[in-house]
C-alpha positions in Angstrom: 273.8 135.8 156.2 272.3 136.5 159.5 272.5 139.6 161.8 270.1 139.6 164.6 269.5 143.9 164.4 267.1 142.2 162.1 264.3 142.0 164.8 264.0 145.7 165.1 264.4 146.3 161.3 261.7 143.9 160.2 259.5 145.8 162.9 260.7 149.1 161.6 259.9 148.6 158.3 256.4 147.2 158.7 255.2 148.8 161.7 257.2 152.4 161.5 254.3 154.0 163.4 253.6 151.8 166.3 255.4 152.8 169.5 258.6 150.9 169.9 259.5 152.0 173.7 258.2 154.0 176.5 260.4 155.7 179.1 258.6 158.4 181.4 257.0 161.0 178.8 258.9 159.9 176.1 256.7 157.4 173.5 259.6 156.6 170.4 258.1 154.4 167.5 259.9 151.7 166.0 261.2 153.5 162.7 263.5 156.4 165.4 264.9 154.0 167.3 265.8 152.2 163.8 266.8 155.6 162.5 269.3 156.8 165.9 270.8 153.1 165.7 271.4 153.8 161.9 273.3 157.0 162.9 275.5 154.7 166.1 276.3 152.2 162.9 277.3 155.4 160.9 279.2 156.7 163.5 280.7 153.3 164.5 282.0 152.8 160.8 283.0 156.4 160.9 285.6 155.7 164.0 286.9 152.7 161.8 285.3 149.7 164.1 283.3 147.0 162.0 282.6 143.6 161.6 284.5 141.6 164.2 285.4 144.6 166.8 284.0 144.6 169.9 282.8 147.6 171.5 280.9 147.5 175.5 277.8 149.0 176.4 277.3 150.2 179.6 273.5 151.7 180.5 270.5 150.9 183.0 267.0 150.3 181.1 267.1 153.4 179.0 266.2 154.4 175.9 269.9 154.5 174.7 270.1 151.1 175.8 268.4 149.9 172.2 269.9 152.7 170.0 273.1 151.6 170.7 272.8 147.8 170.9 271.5 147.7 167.4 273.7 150.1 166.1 276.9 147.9 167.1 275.3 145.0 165.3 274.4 146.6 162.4 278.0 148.1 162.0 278.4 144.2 162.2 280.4 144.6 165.7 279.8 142.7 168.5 278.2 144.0 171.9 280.1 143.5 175.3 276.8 144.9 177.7 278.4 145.4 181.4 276.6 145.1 184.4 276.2 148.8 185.9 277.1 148.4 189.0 280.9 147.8 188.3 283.5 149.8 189.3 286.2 151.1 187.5 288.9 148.6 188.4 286.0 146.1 187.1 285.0 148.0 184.0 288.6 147.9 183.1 289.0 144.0 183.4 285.7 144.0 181.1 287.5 146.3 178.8 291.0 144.0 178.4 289.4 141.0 178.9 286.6 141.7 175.6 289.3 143.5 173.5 286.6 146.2 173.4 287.8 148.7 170.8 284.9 151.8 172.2 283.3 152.2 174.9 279.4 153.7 175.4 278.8 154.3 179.0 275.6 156.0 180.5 277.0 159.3 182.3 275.3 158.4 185.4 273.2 160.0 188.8 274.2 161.1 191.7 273.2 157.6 193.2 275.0 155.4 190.6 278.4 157.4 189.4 278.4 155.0 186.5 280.4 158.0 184.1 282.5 158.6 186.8 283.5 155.1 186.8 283.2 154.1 183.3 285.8 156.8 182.0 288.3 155.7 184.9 288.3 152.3 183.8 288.7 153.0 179.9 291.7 155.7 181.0 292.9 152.3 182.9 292.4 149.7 180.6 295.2 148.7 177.4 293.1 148.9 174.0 290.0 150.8 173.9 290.0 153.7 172.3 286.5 155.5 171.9 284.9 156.9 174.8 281.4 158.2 174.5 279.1 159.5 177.1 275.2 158.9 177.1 273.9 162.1 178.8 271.6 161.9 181.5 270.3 165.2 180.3 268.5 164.4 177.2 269.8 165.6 174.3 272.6 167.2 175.9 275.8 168.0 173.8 278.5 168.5 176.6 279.8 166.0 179.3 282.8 166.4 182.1 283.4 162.7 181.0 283.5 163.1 177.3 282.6 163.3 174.2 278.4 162.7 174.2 276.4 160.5 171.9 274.4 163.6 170.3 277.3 165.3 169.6 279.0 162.3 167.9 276.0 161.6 165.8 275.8 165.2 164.9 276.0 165.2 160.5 275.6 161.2 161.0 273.3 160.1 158.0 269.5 157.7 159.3 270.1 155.5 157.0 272.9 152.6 157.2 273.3 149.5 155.3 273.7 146.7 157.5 277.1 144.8 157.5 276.2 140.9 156.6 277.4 139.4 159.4 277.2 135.4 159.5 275.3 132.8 161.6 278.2 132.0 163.7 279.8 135.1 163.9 279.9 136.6 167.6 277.1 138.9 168.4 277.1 139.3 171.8 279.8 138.1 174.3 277.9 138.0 178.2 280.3 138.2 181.1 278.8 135.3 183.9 278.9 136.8 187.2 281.9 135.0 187.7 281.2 133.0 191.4 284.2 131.9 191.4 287.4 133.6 189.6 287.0 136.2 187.6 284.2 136.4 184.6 284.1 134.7 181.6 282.9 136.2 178.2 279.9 133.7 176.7 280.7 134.1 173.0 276.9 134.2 171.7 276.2 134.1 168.1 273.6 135.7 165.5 272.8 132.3 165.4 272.0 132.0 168.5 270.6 135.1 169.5 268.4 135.1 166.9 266.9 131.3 167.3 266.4 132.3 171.1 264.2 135.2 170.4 261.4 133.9 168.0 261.7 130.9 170.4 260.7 132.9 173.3 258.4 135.0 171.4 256.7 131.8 170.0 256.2 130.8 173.3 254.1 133.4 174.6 250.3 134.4 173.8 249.8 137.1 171.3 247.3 139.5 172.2 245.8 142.8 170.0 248.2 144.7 171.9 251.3 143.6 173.3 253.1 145.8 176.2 255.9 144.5 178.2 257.5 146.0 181.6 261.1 145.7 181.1 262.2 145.9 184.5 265.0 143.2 184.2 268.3 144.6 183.5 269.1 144.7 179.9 272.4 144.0 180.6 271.9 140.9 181.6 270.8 137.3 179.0 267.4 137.3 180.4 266.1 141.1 179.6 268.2 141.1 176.5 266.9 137.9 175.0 263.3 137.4 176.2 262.0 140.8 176.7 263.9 143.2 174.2 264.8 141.0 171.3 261.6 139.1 171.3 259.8 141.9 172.1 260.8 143.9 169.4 260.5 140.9 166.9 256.6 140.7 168.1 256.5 144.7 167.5 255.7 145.2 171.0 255.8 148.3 173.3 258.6 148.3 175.9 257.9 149.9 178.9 261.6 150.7 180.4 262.1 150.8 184.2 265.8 151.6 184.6 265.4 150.1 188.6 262.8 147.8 189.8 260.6 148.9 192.3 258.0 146.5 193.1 255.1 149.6 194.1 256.1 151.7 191.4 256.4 148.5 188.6 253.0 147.6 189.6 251.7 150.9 189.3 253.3 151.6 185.8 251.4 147.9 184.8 248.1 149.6 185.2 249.2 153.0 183.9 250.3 151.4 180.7 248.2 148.1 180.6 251.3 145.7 180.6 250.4 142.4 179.1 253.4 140.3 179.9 256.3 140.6 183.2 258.9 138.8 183.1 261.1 139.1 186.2 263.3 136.9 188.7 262.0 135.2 191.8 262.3 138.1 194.3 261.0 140.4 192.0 257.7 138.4 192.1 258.1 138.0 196.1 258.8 142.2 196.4 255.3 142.7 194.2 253.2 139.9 196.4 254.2 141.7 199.0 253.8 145.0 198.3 249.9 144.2 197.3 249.6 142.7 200.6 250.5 145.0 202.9 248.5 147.4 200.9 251.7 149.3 199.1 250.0 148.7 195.8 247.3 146.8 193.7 247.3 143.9 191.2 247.1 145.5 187.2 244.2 144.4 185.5 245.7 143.6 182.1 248.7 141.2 183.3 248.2 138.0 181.1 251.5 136.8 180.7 254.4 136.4 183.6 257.7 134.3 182.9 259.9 133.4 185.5 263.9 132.7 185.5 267.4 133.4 186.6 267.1 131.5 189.6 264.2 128.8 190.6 260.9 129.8 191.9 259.2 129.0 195.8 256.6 127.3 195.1 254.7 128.9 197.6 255.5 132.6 195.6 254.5 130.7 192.4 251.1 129.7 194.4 250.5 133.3 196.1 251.1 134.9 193.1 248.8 132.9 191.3 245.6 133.6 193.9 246.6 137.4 193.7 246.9 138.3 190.7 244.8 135.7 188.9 247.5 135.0 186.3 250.2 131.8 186.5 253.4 132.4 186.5 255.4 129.7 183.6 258.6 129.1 184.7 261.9 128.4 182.6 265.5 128.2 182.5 268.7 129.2 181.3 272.0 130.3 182.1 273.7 133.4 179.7 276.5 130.6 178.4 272.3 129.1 176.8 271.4 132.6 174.8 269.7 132.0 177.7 266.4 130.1 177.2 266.9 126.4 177.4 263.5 124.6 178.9 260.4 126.2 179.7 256.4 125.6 180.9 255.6 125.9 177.4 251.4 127.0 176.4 249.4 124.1 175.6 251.2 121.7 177.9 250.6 121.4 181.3 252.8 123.8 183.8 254.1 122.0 186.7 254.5 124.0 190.0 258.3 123.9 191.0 259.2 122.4 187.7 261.4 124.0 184.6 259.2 122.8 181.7 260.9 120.7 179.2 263.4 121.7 176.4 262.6 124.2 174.2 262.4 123.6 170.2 265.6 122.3 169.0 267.2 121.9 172.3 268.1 118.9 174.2 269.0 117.9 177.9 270.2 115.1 180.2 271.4 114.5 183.7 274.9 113.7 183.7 277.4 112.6 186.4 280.8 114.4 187.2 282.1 112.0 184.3 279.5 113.1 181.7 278.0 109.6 182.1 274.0 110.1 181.5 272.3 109.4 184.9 269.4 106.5 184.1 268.0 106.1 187.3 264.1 106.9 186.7 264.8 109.1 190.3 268.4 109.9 190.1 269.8 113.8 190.5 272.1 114.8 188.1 273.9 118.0 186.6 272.1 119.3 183.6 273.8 119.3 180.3 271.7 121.0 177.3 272.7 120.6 173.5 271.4 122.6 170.7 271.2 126.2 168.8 271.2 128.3 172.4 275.0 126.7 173.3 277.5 129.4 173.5 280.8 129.0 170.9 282.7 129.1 173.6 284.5 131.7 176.9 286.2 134.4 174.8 290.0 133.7 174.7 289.5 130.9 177.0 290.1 127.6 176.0 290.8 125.9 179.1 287.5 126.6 180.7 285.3 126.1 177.6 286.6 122.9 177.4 286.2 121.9 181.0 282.0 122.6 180.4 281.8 121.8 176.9 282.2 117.9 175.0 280.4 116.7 172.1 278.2 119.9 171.9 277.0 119.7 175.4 277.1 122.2 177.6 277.2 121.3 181.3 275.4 123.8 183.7 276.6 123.4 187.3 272.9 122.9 188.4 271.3 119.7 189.6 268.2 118.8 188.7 265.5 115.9 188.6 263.6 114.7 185.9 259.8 113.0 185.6 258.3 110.9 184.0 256.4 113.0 181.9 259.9 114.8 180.8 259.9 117.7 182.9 263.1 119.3 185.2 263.5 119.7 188.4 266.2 121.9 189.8 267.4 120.5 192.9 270.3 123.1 193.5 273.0 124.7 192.3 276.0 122.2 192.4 278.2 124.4 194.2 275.1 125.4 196.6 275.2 122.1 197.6 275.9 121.7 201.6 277.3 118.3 202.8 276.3 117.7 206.6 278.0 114.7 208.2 278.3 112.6 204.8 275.1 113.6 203.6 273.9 116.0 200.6 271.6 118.5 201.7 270.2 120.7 199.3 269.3 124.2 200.2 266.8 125.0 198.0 264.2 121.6 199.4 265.0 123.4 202.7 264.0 127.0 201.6 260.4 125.3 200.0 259.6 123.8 203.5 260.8 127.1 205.4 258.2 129.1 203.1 255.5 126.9 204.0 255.4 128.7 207.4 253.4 131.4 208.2 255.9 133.5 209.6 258.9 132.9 207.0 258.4 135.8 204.1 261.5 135.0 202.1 264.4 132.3 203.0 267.5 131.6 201.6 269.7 128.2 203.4 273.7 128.1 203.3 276.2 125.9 204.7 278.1 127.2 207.2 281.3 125.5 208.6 281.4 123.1 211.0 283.8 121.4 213.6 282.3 117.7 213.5 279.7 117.4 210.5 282.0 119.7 208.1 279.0 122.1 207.4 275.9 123.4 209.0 272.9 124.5 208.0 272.0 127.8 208.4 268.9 130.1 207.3 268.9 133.5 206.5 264.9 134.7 207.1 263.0 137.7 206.2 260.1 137.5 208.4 255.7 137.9 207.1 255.3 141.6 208.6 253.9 142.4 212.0 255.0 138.1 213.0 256.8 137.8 216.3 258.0 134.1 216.0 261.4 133.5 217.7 264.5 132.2 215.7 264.2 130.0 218.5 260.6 128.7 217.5 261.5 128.3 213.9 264.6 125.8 214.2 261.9 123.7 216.3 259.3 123.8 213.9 262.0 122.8 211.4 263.1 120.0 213.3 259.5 118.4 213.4 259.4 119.1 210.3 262.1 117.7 208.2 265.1 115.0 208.5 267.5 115.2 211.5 270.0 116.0 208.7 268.8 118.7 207.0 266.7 120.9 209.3 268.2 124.6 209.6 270.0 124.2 213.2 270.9 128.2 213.0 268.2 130.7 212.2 268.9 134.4 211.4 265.9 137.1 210.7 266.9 139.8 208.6 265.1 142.6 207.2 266.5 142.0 203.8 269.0 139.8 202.0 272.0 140.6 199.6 271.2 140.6 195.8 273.2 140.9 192.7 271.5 143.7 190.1 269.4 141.2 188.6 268.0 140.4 191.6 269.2 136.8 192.3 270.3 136.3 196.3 273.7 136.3 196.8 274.8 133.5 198.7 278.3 133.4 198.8 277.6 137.0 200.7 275.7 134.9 203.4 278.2 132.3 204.1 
């Protein structure tokens, strides 16, 4: 039997005291947040949904975020976490398409009308049939969406027994952004879930104290997996930050003497930038920095390095991979631009659009990992699980490169992919030379259509402040610069760049 509610009730039960989350003023040690997730299971069982039921979760990085994450698994339910910027028509697909049987949706600010939205899509949506509100008052018993958590776990008992779930049962089900068509539920396991947290916590230094900034959406594989589970399996304090702001999560680093960040590219490139123009300072006690989600410049990975005197190890993982698959893992060497190597217990190979393994010592390919992170499957989709899925392998949509000392590459997304007069041009090679120059702050390459060569490149640029280079000035440098075939012909400065909530740049937005 394995349920993975088990990394905060190991913690709980050995380290009651020590403090399990900090949000603002509030400082909660591990055995509440054990104890309010008790009463959630209580009040789950209560409402007649257990083991097998799904029920969704909609919340930014709040303390209810936890309570009621572990209180679905222990019920032995499986959690369904939404993004929150959906709208209802969204929420309601989520709803349907999960077979969600209750929903827990944050009531919302004035800024993001999450309650507003979430109780317009359960009214729309076919099966679900519990409602509750998570106040943004604290504490508060009344809601013009609903009934509220506190008032539901009014009379609910602290103590729950937790439902033995198995290893392969469903723990989690992640929708993928969905890039093209709508998205798919990743069907993630205890198994799974589990095995990817003590890997990642195994991965990264211990030190007397460990304090993590949880800026990454929680909602999403990467926060859920390799700050919150693992975090609460090392018995760490979690510093919640329900929206990043790169001044402000700098800032609350010192304040709280943050040991380890783990963020997306642009969240990296927002906090290098802010401590250059003077916005904010490095913290002193940053040891640890993880990068994923989407790969890193290697001139952000090099900055970032200088600045703040710590190196930033870069992995990778999609949510279908629980979601760690490879990483720059301590006591090897970390390769600038690279992905590490698998992680324990997990395999990968460069495959061609046939699944034949690509041999050629320099050959690109699309990664395909095997192992405990792979997904059981889409929920209720057999079609498309079986159109990434053969043999155990799971095929990721991302070419990549590997070396001879084992280590990946990513080359590009295969769908990124631009082809200019017959030839493959991948964007990302483009963006690393564009960051080289002085004036180029942030650059993300697209193909754009084209009469005669089929595509064109073109590069969205956010410019170093107070340069004055020309659009003009840049496609010439590029020229000189790389092959006649790949150099951006079309520049275009912006002052920022479209981004989904986890903070990877939306492309399809640019084309």
């Amino acid at each position: 039997m394995l349920n993975l509610a088990v990394v905060l009730e190991d913690s709980a039960r050995d380290t009651p005291d020590a403090t399990a989350v900090v949000f603002g003023d509030l400082r909660l040690p591990y055995s509440l947040v054990n104890t309010i997730a008790n009463q959630v299971a209580n009040l789950l069982a209560a409402r007649g949904v257990g083991r097998g039921d799904k029920v969704a979760l909609a919340c930014p990085n709040l303390p209810y975020f936890p309570f009621v994450y572990y209180g679905i698994l222990k019920a032995g339910a499986t959690v369904v976490p939404l993004n929150v910027l959906l709208q209802a028509r969204e929420i309601a697909y989520h709803l349907d398409d999960s077979d969600a049987k209750a929903f827990f949706c944050f009531e919302g600010t004035p800024e993001l009308p999450l309650g507003e939205r979430g109780r317009a899509g359960f009214a729309e949506a076919g099966r679900a049939e519990h409602f509750v509100v998570l106040p943004a008052t604290p504490f508060a018993t009344e809601s013009a969406y609903g009934e509220t958590l506190w008032a539901a776990l009014d009379g609910m008992p602290g103590e729950f027994e937790t439902v033995q779930t198995s290893p392969e049962d469903t723990a989690v089900i992640l929708y993928t952004s969905g890039t093209t068509g709508q998205p798919k539920g990743a069907e993630l396991s205890h198994q799974n879930m589990v095995m990817n947290a003590v890997i990642s916590d195994e991965m990264f230094r211990r030190q007397d104290r460990n304090a993590y900034l949880v800026a990454l959406p929680l909602f999403h594989s990467f926060g859920q997996t390799v700050l919150m589970n693992a975090g609460f399996r090392r018995r760490a304090t979690l510093v919640l930050m329900p929206r990043f702001e790169p001044a402000g999560a700098l800032a609350l680093m010192e304040q709280e003497e943050v040991t380890l960040f783990a963020g997306v590219p642009t969240m990296y490139w927002a906090m290098l930038t802010a401590v250059r123009t003077g916005a904010a300072a490095a913290p002193s006690s940053l040891v640890t920095a993880a990068s994923g989600g989407s790969a890193l410049p290697v001139e952000v990975l090099k900055d970032f390095s200088a600045t703040f005197g710590v190196d930033i190890l870069e992995g990778y993982g999609l949510s279908e991979t629980s979601p760690v698959a490879s990483f720059n893992q301590p006591g090897r060497p970390a390769k600038a631009g690279s992905i590490g190597t698998p992680v324990w217990g997990v395999e990968m190979k460069l495959v061609d659009p046939e699944w034949n393994t690509v041999g050629d010592p320099d050959g690109i390919g699309e990664i395909a990992v095997r192992g405990h992170n792979i997904m059981k499957g889409y929920h209720n989709r057999p079609e498309a699980t079986a159109e990434v899925m053969r043999d155990g392998w799971f095929r990721t949509g991302d070419m990549a490169r590997r070396d001879e000392d084992g280590y990946y590459f990513i080359v590009d997304r295969a769908k990124d992919m631009i082809i200019r007069g017959g030839f493959n041009v991948y964007p990302r090679e483009i963006e690393e030379v564009l960051m080289t120059h002085p004036a180029v702050s942030l650059a993300a390459v697209v193909g754009v259509p084209h009469e005669s060569h089929g595509e064109e490149v073109k590069a969205y640029v956010i410019r170093t402040p107070g340069d004055t280079t020309t659009e003009e000035e840049l496609v010439a440098w590029s020229r000189e610069t790389m092959a006649a075939y790949k150099y951006p012909r079309i520049v275009e400065f912006r002052e920022s760049l479209p981004m989904t909530a986890t903070g990877k740049i939306l492309k399809r937005e640019l084309r």
